[in-house]
N, C-alpha and C positions, 0 to 999 in steps of 0.2 A: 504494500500500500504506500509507504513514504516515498519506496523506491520510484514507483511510477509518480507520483505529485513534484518529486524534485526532479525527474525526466520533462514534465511536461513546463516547467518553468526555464529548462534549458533555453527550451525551443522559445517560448517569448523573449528573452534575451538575444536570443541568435537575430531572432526577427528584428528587433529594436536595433540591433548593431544595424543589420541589413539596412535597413531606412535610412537611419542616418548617413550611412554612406550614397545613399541612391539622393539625398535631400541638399548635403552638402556641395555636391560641385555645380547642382543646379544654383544655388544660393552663390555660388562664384561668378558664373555665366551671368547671371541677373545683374551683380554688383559692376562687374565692367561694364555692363550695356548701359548699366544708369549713369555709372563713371564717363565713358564713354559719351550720352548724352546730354550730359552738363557740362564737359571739356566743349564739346563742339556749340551747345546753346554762349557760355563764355565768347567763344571764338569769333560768331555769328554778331553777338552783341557787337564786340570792341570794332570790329571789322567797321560797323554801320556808323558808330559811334566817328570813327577815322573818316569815314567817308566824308561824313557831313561837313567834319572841319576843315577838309583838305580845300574847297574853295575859295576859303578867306571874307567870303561875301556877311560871315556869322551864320546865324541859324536862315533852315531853308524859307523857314516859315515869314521870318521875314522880309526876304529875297522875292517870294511870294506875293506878299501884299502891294511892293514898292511897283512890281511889273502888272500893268494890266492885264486880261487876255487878250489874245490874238483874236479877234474875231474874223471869220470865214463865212463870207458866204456863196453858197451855191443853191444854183437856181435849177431848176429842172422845168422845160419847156415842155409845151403839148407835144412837140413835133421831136423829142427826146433827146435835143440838145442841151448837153450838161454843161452850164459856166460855174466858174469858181470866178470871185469879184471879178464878175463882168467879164472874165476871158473864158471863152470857148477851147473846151476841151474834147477832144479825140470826135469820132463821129456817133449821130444816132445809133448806126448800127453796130457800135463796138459796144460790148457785154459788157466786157473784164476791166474798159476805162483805165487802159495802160500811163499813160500821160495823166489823166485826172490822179488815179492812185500815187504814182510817184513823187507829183506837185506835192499833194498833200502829208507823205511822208516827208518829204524834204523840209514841208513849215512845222511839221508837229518834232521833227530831230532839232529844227534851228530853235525851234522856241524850248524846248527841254533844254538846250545849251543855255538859255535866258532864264531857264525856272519859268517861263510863262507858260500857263496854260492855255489852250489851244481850244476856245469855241466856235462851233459850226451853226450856223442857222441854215437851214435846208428851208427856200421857198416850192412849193411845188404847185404848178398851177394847175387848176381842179381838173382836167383834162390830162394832163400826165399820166401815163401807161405806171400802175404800180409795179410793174418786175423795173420799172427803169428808175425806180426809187428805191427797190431794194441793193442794185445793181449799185446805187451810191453809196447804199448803210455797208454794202460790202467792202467797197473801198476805202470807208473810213474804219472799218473793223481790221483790214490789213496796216493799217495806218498808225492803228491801237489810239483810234480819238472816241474820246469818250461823254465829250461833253455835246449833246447835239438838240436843238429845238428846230422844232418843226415849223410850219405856217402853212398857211395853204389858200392857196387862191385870193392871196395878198390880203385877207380879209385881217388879220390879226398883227396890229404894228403899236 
């Protein structure tokens, strides 16, 4: 009788060993991945923190305020002629608005060199084919311009 009760307590022990070695190196793996996670959140921080300063202008914010936005506008025609301030860009029948798109990467890179932001007014007059207004929201989404108000059929000034 004792024999088998001090037998069977072997085995919880054995088992208890067992765990903690199966518990252990996983609690290692965790420890560096958090290690790991806060060296690089650290890293991430000062990095930004550098960036900011590196312009000399002070903070961005108020770099920001001092520049107005760029205001843009494009007009979209019944007859699907797209202008950006009054010039005409690429033809009605162009989709992808090669030249329109590039313009507009070109002011939205110059004005981030400026810290200004970059707003679109899109006029579209009530007759305008809607794929040729999408066709513009396309090209400022390749553009990464984010700020954009609509109008339509000039009724809204």
């Amino acid at each position: 009788m004792s024999h088998g009760h001090s037998h069977k307590k072997r085995t919880v022990e054995s088992d208890q060993v067992n765990m903690g070695f199966q518990i252990a190196p996983m609690i290692d793996v965790v420890f560096v991945i958090m290690l790991f996670f806060m060296v690089m959140a650290g890293a991430v921080k000062v990095e930004r923190e550098l960036k900011t300063q590196l312009p000399g202008i002070g903070t961005p914010a108020l770099a920001d305020e001092s520049t107005p936005p760029d205001e843009i506008m494009v007009t979209i025609e019944e007859s699907g002629i797209v202008t950006l301030n009054e010039e005409e860009f690429d033809t009605p029948e162009s989709k992808s608005l090669p030249n329109f798109t590039g313009t507009l990467m070109k002011l939205k890179q110059e004005a981030d060199s400026r810290n200004a932001k970059v707003m679109v007014t899109i006029q579209a007059e009530e007759q305008a084919r809607y794929e040729r207004v999408i066709d513009v929201l396309n090209s400022m989404a390749k553009a990464r311009i984010g700020n954009v108000t609509f109008t339509v059929g000039g009724e809204e000034f």
